[in-house]
N, C-alpha and C positions, 0 to 999 in steps of 0.2 A: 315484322315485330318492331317495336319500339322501344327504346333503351335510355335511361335514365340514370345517368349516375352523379352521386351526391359527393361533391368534390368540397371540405372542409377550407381549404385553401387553395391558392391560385397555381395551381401545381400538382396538386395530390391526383385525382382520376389520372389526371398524365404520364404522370412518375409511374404508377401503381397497374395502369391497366391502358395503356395509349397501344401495346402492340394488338390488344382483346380489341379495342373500338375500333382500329383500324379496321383487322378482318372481320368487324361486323356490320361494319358500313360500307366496306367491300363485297358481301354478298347480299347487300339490299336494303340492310336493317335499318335504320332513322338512331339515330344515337346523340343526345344532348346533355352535355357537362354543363351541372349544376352547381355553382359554389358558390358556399354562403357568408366565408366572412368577407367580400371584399368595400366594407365602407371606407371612405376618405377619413381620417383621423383628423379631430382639429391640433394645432400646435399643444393644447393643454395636454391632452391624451401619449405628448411623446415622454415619455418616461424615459430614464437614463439606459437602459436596457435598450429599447428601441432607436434611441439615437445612434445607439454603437453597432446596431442591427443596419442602421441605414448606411453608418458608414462602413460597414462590412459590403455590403450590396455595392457602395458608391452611388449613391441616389440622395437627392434632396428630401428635403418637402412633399416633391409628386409623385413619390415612391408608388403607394398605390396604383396612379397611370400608368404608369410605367409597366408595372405588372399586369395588371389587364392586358396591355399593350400584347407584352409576349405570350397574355391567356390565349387571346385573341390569333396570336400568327401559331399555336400549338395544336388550338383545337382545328384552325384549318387544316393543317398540313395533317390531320387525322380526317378529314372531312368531317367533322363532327359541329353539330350545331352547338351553339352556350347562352348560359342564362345567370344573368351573377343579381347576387341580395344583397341586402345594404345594412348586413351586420360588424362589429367590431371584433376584426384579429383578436385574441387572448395578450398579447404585446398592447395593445393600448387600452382594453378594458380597465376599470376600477371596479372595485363592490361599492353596491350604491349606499348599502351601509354607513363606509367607513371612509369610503373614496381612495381607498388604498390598491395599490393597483393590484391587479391579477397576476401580474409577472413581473417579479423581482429581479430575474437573473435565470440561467438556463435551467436549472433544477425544478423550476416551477414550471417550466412547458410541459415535464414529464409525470406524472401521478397517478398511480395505480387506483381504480376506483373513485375516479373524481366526483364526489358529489355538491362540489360551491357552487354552484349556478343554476339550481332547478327552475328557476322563473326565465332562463332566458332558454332551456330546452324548451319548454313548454313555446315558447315565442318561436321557434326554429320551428317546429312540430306545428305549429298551425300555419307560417305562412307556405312551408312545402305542403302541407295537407291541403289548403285552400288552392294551391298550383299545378298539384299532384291531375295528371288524367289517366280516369281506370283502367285505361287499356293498355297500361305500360309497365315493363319489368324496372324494380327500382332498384337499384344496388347501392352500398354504401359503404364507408369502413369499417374493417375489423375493430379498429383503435392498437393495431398493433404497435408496440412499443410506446404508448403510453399518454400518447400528445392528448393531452385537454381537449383540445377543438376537435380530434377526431372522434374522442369519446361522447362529448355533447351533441356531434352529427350524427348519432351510431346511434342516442339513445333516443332521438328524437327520429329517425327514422321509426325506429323499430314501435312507437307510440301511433306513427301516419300507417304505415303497412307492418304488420306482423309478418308476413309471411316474404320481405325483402330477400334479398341476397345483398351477399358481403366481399367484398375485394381486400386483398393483405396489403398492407399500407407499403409500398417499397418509395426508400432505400431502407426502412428500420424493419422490414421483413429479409433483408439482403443477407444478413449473418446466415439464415435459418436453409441448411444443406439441401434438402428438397422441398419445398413449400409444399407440393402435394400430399405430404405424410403429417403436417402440423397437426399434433393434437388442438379439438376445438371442442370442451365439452358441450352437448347439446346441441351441436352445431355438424351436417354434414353437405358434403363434394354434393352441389347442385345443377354445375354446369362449368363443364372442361372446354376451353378452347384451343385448338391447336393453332401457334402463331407462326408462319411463315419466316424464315429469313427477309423476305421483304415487309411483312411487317414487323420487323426488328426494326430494321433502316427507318421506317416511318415513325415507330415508338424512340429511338435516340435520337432522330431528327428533332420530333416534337417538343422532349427533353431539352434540347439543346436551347429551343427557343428560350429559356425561363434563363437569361444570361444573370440575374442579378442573383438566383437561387445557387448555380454551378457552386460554388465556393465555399455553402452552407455543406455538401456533401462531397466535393471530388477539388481536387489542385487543379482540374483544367479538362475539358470537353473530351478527349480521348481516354483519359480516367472513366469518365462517366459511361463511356461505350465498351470501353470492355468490362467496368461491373454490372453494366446491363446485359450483357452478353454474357457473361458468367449464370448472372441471376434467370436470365428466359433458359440456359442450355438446362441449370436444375429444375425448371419445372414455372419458374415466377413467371405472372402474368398472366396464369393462361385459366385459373380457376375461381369458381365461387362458391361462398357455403351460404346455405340457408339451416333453416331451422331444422332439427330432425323429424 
């Protein structure tokens, strides 16, 4: 079988489901991380927000390479194949309106029901649907916890394939005591995977790779592994919902 997952940013399938891909690529399957916002920003597009975003990371300018970079050495170490698009992060977009940016400061990454962007779903939605091949399972995010870009990925799947499956976005699924009991109206458990301790080790590995993200979530690399390891003991990682 072959597996498709729609990774919002350079990190998300990884973070959220790298121990799933490992053991799925481990008993045979073809598995390739999709993400779609990773364009180069020009210098106009840095907003003061994203400056402070670079200098959190410790990256220039080639921020972007740089993460590719570690997309790159994350999905090997999953053996997973990848496929990156050349849309714009929600940190450097504007409305073309007003030219006002998308993201002002942290509270605007987060928004329940985000509907400002229907022409650029629509634009996501057609070039995965024109890339899309039928004989593959797609999976995509929940938009758990709130992210913009997860939202806009989730409803522009759900536009290419009705009948997708969905992965919980961790670390903002990480609060949540067993992920497998998550109420999700209309939405039901489509496919359980059971993730080895060895692919633990290969899902924290992977993690690890994304050096410039560590510090957007955890103080430092052994943080990160044991609330991954907290998160897989409840259950995170291992399942997906489809439609009922």
């Amino acid at each position: 079988m072959k597996w498709i997952f729609l990774s919002p940013h350079l990190d998300d399938a990884v973070f959220s489901c790298g121990g799933f891909i490992w053991e799925k690529v481990h008993r045979g399957d073809a598995v390739e991380i999709w993400t779609i916002f990773t364009s180069a920003p020009s210098p106009s597009d840095l907003t003061p927000f994203a400056q402070s975003l670079y200098a959190r990371w410790g990256v220039g300018m080639d921020a972007m390479a740089t993460r590719r970079t570690e997309d790159q050495q994350a999905c090997s170490r999953l053996g997973a194949a990848y496929r990156l698009f050349d849309f714009l992060d929600c940190i450097y977009r504007h409305f073309p309106e007003n030219r006002m940016p998308v993201v002002r400061g942290e509270d605007d990454l987060f928004q329940p029901h985000y509907q400002s962007e229907p022409q650029l779903v629509l634009q996501i939605a057609g070039v995965i649907g024109n890339a899309f091949p039928g004989d593959a399972r797609m999976v995509g995010p929940l938009a758990l916890g709130n992210h913009i870009d997860h939202q806009l990925v989730k409803e522009a799947l759900l536009q290419v394939d009705p009948g997708a499956s969905f992965y919980a976005d961790y670390p903002y699924a990480g609060s949540i005591e067993d992920i497998r009991e998550i109420p999700l109206p209309g939405l039901q458990q489509k496919y359980l995977q059971s993730i080895s301790s060895i692919g633990l080790k290969y899902w924290q590995e992977a993690i690890a790779a994304y050096q410039t993200q560590t510090s957007t979530f955890w103080d430092d690399v052994p943080e990160m592994e044991r609330a991954l390891e907290a998160y897989w003991r409840g259950g995170g990682g291992c399942v997906l919902w489809g439609k009922a």
